[in-house]
Biopython code that builds the backbone (N, CA, C, O; Angstrom):
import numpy as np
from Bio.PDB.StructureBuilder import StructureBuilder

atoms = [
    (1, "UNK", "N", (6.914, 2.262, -24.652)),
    (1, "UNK", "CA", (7.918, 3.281, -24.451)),
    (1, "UNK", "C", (7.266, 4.653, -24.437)),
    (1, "UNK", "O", (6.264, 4.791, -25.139)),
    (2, "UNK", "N", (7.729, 5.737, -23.692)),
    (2, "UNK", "CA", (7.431, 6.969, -24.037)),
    (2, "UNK", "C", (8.736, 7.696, -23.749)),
    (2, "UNK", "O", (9.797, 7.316, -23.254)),
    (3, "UNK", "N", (8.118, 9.403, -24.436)),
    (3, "UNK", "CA", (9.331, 10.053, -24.560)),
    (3, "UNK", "C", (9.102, 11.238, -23.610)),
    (3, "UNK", "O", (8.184, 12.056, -23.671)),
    (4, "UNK", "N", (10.211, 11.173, -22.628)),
    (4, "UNK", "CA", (9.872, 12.741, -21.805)),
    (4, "UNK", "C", (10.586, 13.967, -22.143)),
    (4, "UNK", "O", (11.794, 14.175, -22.251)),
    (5, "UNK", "N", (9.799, 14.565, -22.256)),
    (5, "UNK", "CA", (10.569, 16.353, -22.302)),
    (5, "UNK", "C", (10.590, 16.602, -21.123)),
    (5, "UNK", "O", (10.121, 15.730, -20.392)),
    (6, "UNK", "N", (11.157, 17.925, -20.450)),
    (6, "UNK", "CA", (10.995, 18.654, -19.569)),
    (6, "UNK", "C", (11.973, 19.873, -19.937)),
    (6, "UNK", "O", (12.960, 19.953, -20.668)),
    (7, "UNK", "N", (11.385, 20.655, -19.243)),
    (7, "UNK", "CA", (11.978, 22.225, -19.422)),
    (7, "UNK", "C", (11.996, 22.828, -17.932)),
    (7, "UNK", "O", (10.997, 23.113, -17.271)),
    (8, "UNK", "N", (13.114, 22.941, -17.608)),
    (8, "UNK", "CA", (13.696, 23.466, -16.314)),
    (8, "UNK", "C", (14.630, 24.593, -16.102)),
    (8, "UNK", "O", (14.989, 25.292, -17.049)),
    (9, "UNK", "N", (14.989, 24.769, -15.027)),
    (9, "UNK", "CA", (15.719, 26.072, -14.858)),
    (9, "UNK", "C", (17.027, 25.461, -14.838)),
    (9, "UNK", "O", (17.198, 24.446, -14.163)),
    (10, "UNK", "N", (18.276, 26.136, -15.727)),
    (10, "UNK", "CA", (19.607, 25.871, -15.555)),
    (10, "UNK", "C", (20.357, 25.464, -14.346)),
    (10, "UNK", "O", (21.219, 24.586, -14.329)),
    (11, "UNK", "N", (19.936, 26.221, -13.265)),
    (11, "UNK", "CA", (20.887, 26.076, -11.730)),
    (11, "UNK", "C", (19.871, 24.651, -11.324)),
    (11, "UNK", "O", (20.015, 24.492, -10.112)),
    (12, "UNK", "N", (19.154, 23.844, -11.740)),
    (12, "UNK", "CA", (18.816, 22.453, -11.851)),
    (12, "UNK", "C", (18.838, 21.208, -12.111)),
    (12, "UNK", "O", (18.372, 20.163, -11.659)),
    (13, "UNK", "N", (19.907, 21.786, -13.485)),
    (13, "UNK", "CA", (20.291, 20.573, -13.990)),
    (13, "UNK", "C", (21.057, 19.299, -13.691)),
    (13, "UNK", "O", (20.747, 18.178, -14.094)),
    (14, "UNK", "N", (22.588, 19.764, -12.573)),
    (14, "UNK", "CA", (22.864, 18.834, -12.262)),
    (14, "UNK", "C", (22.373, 18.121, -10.906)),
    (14, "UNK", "O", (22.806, 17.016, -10.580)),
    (15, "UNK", "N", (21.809, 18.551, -10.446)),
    (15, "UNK", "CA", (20.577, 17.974, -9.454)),
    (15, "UNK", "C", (20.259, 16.929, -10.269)),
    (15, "UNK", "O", (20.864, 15.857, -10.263)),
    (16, "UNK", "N", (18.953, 17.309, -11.261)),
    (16, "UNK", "CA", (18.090, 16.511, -12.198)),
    (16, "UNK", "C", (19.085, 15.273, -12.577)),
    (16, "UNK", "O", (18.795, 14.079, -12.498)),
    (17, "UNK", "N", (20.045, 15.705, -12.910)),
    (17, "UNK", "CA", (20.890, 14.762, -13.945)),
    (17, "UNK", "C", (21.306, 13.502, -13.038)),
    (17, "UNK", "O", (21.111, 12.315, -13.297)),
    (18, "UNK", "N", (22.017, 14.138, -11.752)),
    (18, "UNK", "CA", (22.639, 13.349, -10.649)),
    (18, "UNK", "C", (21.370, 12.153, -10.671)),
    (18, "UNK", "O", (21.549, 10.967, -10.944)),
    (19, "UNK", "N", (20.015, 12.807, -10.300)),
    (19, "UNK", "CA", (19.104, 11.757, -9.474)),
    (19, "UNK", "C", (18.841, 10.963, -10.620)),
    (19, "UNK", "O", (18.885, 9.738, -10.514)),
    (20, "UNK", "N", (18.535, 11.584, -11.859)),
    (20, "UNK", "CA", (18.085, 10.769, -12.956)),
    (20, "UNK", "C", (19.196, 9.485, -13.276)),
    (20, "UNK", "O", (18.610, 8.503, -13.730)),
    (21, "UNK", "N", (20.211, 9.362, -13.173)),
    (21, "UNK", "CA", (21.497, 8.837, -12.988)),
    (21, "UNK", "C", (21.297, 7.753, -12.305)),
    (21, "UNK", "O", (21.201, 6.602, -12.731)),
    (22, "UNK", "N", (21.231, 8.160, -11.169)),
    (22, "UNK", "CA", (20.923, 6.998, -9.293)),
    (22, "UNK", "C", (19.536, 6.136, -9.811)),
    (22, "UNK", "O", (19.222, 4.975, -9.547)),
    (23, "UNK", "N", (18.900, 7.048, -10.567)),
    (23, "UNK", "CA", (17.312, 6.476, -10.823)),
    (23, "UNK", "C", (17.517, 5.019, -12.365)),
    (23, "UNK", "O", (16.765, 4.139, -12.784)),
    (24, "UNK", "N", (18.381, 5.301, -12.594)),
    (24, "UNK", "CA", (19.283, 4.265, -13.950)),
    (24, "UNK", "C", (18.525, 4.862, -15.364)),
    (24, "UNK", "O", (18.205, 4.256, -16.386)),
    (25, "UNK", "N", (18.379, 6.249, -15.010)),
    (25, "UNK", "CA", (18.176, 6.577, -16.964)),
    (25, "UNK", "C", (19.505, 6.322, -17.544)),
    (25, "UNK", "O", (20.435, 6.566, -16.775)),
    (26, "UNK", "N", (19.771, 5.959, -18.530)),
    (26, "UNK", "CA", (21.007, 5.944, -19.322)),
    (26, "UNK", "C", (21.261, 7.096, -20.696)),
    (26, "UNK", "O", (22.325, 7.490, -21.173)),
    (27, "UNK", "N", (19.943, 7.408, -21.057)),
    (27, "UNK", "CA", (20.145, 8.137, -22.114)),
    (27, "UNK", "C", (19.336, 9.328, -22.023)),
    (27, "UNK", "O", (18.153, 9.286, -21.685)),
    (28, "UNK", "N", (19.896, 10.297, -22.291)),
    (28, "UNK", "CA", (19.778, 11.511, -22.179)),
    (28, "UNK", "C", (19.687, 13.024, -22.938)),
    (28, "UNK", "O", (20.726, 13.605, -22.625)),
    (29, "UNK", "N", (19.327, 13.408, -23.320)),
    (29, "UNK", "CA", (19.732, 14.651, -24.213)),
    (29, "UNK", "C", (19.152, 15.674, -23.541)),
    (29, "UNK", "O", (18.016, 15.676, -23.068)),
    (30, "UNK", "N", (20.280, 16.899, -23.493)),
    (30, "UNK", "CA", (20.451, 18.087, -22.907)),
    (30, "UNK", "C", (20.442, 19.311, -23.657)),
    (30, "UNK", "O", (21.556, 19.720, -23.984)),
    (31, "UNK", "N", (19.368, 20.047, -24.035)),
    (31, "UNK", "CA", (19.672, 21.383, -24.969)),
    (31, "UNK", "C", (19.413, 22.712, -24.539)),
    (31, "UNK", "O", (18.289, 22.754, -24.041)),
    (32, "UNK", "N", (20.070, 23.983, -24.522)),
    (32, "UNK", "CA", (19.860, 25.342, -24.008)),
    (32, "UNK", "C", (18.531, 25.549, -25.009)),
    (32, "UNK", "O", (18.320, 25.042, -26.111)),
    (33, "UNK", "N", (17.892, 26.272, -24.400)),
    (33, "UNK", "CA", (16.375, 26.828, -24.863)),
    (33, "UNK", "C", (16.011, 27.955, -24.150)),
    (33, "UNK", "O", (16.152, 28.059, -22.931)),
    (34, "UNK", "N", (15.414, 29.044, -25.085)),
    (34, "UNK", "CA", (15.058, 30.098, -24.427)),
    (34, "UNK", "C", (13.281, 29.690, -24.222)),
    (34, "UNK", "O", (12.862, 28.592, -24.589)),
    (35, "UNK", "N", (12.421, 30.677, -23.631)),
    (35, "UNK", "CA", (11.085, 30.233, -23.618)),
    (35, "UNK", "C", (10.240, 30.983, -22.953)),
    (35, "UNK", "O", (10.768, 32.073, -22.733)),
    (36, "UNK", "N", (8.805, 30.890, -22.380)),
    (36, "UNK", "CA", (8.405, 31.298, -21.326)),
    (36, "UNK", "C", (6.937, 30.859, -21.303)),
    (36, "UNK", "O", (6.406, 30.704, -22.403)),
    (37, "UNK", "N", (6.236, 30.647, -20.243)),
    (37, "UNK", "CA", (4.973, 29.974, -19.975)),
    (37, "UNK", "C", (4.100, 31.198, -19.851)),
    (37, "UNK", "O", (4.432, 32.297, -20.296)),
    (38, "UNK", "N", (2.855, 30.929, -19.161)),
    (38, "UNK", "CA", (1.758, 31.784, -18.395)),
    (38, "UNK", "C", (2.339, 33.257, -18.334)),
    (38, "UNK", "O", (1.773, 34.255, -18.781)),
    (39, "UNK", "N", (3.436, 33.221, -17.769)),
    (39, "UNK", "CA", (4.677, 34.646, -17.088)),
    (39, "UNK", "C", (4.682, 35.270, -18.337)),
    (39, "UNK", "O", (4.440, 36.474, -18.412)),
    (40, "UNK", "N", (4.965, 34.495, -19.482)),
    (40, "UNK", "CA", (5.665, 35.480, -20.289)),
    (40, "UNK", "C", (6.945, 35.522, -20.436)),
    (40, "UNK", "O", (7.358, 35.883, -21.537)),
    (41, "UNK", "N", (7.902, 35.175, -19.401)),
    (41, "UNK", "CA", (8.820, 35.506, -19.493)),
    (41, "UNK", "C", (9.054, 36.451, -18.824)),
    (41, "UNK", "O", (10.137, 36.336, -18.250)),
    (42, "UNK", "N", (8.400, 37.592, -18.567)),
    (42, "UNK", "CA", (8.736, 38.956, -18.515)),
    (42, "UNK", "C", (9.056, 38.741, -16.850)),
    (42, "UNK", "O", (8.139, 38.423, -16.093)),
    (43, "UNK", "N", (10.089, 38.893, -16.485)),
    (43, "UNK", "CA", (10.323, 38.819, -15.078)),
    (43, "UNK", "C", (11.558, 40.303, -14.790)),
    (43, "UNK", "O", (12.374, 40.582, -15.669)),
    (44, "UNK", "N", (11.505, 40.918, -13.768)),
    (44, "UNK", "CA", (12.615, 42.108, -13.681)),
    (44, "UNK", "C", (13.581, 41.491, -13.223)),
    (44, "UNK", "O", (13.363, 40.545, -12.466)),
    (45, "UNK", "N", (15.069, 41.908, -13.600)),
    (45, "UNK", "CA", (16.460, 41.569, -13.298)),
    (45, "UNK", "C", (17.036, 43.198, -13.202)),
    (45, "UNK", "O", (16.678, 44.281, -13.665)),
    (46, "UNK", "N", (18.198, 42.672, -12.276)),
    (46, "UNK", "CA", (18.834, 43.602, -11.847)),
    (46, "UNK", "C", (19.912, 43.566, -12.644)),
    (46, "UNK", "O", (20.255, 42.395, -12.801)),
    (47, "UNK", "N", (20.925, 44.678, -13.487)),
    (47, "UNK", "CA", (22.707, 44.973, -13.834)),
    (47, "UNK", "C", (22.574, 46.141, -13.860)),
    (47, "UNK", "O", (21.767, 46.917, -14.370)),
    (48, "UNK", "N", (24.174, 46.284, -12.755)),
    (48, "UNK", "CA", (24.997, 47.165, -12.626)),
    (48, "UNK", "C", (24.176, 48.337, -12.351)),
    (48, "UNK", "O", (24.272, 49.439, -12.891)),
    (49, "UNK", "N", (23.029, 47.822, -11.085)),
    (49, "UNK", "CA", (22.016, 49.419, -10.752)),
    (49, "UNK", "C", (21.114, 49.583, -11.736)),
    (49, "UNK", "O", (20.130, 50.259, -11.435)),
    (50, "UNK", "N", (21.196, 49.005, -13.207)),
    (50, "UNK", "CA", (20.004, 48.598, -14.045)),
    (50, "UNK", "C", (19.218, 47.778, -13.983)),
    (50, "UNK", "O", (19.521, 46.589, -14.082)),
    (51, "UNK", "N", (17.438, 48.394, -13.720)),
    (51, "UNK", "CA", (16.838, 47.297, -13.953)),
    (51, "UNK", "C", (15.686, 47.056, -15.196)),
    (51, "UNK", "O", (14.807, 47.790, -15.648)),
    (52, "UNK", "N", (16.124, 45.667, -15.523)),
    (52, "UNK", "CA", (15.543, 45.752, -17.534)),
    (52, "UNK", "C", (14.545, 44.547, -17.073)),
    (52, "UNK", "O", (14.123, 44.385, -15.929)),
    (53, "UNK", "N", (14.251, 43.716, -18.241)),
    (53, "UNK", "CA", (12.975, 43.174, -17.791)),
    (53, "UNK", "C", (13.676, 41.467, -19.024)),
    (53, "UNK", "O", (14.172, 41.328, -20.142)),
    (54, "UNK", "N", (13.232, 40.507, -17.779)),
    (54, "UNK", "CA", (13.928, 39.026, -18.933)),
    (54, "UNK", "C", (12.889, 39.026, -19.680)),
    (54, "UNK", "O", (11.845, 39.393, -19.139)),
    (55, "UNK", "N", (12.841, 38.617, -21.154)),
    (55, "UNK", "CA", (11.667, 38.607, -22.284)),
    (55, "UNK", "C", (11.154, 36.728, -22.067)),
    (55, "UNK", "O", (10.140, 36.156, -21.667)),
    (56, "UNK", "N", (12.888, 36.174, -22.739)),
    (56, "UNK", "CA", (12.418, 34.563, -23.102)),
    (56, "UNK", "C", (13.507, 34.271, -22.076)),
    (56, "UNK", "O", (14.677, 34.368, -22.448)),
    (57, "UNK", "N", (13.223, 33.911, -20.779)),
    (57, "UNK", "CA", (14.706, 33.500, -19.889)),
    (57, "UNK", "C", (15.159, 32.367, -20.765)),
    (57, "UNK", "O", (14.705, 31.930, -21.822)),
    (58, "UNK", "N", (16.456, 31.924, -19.826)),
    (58, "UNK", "CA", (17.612, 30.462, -20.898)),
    (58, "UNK", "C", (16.468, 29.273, -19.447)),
    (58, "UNK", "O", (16.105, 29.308, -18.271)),
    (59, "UNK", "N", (16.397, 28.529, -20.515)),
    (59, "UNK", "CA", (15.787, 27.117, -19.748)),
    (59, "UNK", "C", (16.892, 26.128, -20.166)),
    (59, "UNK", "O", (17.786, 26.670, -20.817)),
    (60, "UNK", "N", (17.023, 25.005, -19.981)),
    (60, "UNK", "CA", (17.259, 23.895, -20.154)),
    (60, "UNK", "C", (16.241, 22.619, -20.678)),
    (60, "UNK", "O", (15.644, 22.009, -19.791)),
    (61, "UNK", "N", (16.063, 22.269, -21.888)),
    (61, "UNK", "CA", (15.430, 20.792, -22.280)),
    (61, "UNK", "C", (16.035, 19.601, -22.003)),
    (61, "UNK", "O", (17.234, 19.467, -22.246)),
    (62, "UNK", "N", (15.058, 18.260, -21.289)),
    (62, "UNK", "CA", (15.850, 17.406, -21.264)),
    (62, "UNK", "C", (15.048, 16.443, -21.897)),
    (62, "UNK", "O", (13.952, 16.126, -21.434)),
    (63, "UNK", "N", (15.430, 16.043, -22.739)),
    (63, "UNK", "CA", (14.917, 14.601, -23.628)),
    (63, "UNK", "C", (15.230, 13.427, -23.774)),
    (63, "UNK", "O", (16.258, 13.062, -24.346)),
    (64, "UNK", "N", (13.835, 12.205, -22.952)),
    (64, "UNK", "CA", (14.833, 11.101, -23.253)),
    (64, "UNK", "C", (13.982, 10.415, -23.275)),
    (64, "UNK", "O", (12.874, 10.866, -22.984)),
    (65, "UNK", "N", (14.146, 8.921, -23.659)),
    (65, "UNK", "CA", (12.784, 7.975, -24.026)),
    (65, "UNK", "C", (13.038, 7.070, -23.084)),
    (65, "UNK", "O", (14.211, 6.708, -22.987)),
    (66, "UNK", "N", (11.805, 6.350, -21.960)),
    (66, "UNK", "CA", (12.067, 5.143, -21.004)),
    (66, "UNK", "C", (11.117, 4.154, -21.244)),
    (66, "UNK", "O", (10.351, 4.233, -22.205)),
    (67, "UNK", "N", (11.100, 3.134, -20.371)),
    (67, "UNK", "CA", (10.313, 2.058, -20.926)),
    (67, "UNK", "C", (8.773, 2.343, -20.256)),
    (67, "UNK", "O", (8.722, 3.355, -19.558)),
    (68, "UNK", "N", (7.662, 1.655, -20.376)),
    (68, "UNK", "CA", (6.827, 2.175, -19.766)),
    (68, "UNK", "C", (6.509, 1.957, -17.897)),
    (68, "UNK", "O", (5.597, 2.430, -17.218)),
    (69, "UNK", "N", (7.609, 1.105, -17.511)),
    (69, "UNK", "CA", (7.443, 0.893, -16.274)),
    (69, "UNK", "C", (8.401, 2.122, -15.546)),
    (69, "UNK", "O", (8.278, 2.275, -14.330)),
    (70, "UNK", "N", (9.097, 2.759, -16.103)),
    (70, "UNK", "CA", (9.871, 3.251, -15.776)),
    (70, "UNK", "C", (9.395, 5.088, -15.522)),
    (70, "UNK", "O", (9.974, 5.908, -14.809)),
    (71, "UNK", "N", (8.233, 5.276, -16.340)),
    (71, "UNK", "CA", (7.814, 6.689, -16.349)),
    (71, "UNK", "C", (7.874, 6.981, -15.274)),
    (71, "UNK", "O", (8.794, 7.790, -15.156)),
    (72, "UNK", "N", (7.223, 6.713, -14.000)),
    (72, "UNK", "CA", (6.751, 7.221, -12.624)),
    (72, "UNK", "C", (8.156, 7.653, -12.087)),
    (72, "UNK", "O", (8.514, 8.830, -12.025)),
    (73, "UNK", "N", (8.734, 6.839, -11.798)),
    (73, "UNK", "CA", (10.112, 6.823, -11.483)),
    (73, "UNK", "C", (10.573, 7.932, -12.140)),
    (73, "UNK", "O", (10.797, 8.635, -11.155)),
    (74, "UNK", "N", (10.857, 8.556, -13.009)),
    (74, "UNK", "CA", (11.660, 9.483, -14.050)),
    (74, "UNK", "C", (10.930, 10.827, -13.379)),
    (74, "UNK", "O", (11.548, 11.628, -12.677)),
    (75, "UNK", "N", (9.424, 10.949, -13.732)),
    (75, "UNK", "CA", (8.469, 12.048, -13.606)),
    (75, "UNK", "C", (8.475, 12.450, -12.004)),
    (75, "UNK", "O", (8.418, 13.654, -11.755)),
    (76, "UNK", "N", (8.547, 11.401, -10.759)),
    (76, "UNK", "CA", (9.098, 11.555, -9.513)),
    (76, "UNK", "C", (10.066, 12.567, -9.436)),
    (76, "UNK", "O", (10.074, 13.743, -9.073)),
    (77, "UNK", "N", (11.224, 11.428, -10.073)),
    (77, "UNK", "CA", (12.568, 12.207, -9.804)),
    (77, "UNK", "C", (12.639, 13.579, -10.645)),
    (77, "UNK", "O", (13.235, 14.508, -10.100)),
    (78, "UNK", "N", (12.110, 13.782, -11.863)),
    (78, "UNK", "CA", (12.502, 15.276, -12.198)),
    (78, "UNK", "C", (11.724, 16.407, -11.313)),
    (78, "UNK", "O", (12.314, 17.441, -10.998)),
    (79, "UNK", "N", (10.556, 16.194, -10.978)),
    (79, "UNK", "CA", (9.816, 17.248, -10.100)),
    (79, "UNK", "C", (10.253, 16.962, -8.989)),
    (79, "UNK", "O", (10.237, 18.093, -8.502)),
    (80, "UNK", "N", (10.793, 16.053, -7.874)),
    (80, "UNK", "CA", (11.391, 16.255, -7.223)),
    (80, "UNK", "C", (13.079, 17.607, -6.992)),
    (80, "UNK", "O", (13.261, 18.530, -6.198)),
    (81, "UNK", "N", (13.730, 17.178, -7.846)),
    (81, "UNK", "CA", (14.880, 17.639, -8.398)),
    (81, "UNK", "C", (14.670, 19.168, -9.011)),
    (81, "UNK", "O", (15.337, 20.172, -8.759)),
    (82, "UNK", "N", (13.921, 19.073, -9.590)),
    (82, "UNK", "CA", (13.870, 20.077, -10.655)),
    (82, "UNK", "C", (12.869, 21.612, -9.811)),
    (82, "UNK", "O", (13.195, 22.760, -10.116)),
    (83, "UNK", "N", (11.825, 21.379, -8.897)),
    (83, "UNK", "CA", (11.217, 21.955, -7.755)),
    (83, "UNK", "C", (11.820, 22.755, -7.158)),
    (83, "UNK", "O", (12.857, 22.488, -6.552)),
    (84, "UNK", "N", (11.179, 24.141, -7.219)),
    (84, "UNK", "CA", (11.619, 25.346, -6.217)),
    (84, "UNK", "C", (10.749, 25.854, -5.696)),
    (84, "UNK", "O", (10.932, 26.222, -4.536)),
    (85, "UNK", "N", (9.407, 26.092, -6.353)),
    (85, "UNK", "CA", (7.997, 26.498, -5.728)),
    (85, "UNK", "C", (8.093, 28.181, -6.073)),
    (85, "UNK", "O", (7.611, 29.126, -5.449)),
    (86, "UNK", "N", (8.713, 28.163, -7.018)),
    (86, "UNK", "CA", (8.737, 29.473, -7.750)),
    (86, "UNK", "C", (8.536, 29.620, -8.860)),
    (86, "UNK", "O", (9.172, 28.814, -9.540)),
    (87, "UNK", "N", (7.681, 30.568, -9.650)),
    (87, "UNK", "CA", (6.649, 30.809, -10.941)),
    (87, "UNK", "C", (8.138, 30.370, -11.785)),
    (87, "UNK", "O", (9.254, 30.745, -11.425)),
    (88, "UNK", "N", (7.884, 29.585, -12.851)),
    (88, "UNK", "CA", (9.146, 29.453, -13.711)),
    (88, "UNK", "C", (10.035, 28.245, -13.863)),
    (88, "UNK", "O", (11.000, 28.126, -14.619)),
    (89, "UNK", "N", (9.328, 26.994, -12.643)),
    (89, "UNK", "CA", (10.352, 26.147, -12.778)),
    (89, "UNK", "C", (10.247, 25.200, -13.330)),
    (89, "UNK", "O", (10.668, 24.160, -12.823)),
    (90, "UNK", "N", (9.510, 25.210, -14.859)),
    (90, "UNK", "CA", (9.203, 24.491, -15.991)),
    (90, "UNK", "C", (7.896, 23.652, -16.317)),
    (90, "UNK", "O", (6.697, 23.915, -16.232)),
    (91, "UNK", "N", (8.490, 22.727, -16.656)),
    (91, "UNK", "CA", (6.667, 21.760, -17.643)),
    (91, "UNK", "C", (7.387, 20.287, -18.150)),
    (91, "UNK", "O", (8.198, 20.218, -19.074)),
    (92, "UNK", "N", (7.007, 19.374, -17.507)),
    (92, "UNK", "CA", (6.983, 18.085, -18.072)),
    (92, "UNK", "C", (6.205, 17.494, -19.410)),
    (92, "UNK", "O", (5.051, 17.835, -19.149)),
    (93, "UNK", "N", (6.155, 16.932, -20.463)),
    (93, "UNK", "CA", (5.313, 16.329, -20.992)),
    (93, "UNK", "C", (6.057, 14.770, -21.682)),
    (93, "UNK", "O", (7.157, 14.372, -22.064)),
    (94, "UNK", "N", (4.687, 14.275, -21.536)),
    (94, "UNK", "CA", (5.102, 12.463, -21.872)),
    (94, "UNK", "C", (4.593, 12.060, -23.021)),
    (94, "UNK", "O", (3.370, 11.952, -23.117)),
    (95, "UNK", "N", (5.211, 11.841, -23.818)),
    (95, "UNK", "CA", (4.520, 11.185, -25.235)),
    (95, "UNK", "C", (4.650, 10.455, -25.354)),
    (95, "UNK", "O", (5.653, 10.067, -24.754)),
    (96, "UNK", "N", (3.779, 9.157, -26.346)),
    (96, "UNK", "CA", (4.490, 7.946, -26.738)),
    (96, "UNK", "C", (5.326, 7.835, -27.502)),
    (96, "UNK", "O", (5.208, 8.635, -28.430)),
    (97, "UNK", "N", (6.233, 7.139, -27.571)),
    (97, "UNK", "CA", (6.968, 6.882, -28.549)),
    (97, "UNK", "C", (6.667, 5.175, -29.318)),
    (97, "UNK", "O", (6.791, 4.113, -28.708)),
    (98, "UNK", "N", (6.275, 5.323, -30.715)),
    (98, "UNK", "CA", (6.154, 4.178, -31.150)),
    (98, "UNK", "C", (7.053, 3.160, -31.573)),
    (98, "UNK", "O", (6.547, 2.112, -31.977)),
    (99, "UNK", "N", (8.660, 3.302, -31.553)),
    (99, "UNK", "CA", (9.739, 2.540, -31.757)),
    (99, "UNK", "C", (10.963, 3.310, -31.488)),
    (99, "UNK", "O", (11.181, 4.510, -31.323)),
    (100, "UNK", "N", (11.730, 2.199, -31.494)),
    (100, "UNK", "CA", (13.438, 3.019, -31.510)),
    (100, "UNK", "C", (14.244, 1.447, -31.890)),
    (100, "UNK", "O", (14.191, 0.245, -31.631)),
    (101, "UNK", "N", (15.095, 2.594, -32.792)),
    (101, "UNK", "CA", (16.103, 1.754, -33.499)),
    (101, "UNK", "C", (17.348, 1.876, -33.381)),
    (101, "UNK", "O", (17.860, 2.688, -34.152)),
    (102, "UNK", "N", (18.030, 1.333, -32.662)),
    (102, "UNK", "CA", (20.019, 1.743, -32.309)),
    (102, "UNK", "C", (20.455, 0.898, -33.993)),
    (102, "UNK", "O", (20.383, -0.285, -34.326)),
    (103, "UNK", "N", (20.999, 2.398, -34.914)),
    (103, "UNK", "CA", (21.531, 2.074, -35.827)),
    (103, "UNK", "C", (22.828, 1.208, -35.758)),
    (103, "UNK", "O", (22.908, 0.341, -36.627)),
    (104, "UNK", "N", (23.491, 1.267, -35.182)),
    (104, "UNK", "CA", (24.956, 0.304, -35.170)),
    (104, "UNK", "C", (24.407, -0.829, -35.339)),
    (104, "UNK", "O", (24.709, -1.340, -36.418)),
    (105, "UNK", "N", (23.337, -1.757, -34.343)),
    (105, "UNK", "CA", (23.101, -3.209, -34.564)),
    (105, "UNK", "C", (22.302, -3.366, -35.170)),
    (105, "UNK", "O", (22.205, -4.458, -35.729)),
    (106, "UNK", "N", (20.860, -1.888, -35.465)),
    (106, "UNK", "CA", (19.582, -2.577, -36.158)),
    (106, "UNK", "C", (18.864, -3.472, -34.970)),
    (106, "UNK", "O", (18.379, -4.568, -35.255)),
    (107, "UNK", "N", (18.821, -2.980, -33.691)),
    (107, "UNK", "CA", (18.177, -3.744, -32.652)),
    (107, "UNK", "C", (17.288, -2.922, -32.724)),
    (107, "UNK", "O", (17.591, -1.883, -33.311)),
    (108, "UNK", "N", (15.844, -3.042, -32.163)),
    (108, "UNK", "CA", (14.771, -2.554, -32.182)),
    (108, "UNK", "C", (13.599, -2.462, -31.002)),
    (108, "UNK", "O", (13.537, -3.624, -30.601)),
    (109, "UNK", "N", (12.814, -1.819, -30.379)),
    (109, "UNK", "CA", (12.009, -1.634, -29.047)),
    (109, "UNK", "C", (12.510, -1.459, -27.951)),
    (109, "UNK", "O", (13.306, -0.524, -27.871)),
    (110, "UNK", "N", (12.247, -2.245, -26.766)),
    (110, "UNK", "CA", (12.982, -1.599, -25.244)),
    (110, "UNK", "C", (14.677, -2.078, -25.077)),
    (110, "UNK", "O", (15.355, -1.723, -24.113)),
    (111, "UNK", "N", (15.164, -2.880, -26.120)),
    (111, "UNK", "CA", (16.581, -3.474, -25.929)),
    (111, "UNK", "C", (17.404, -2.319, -26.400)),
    (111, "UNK", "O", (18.633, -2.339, -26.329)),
    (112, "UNK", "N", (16.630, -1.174, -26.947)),
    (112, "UNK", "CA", (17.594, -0.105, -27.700)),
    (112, "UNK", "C", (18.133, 0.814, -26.502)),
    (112, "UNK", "O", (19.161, 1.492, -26.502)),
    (113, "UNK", "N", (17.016, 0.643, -25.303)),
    (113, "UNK", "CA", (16.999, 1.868, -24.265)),
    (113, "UNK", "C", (18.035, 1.206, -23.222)),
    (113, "UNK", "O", (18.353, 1.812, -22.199)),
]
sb = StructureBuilder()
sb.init_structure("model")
sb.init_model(0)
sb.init_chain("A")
sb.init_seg("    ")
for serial, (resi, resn, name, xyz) in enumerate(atoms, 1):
    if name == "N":
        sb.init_residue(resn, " ", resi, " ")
    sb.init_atom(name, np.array(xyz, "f"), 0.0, 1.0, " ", f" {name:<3s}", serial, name[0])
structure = sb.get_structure()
């Protein structure tokens, strides 16, 4: 099993989500996150004829654990999906995960996912 993060841009998500969906992830977790890579963050925005400067823009995290045949497939579809070709449009990373346990039954390894 491993566990993927990714950190993407908000106007992405339901893209990501849709394909990840079609692609048969089932489980998912979605959290607002501020952040910033290489950039900094520091990017100029425009209000109301003001222009100020973004520090930590809002990203989106998506966290979820798949089996190991399944990584390519997942890591495809989020850089597919998730892709604009503009400084900012996040960072994948894959870890292992050494177990998982669905508390309701006490089932244990890839039958949990």
């Amino acid at each position: 099993m491993k566990r993927i993060e990714a950190i993407i841009r908000p106007l992405r998500l339901e893209a990501v989500k849709t394909a990840l969906a079609e692609a048969g992830v089932a489980g998912l977790t979605v959290s607002d996150v501020r952040g910033s890579g290489r950039s900094r963050g520091q990017r100029p925005g425009l209000f109301r004829g003001e222009e100020y400067v973004i520090r930590l823009p809002p990203k989106i995290k998506l966290e979820m654990t798949v089996r190991d045949e399944d990584v390519e497939t997942v890591l495809e579809t989020i850089l597919e999906q998730a892709r604009t070709g503009e400084e900012g449009d996040g960072k994948i990373f894959v870890l292992p995960a050494a177990d998982a346990l669905r508390i309701r039954t006490g089932e244990t390894g890839d039958t949990v996912l």
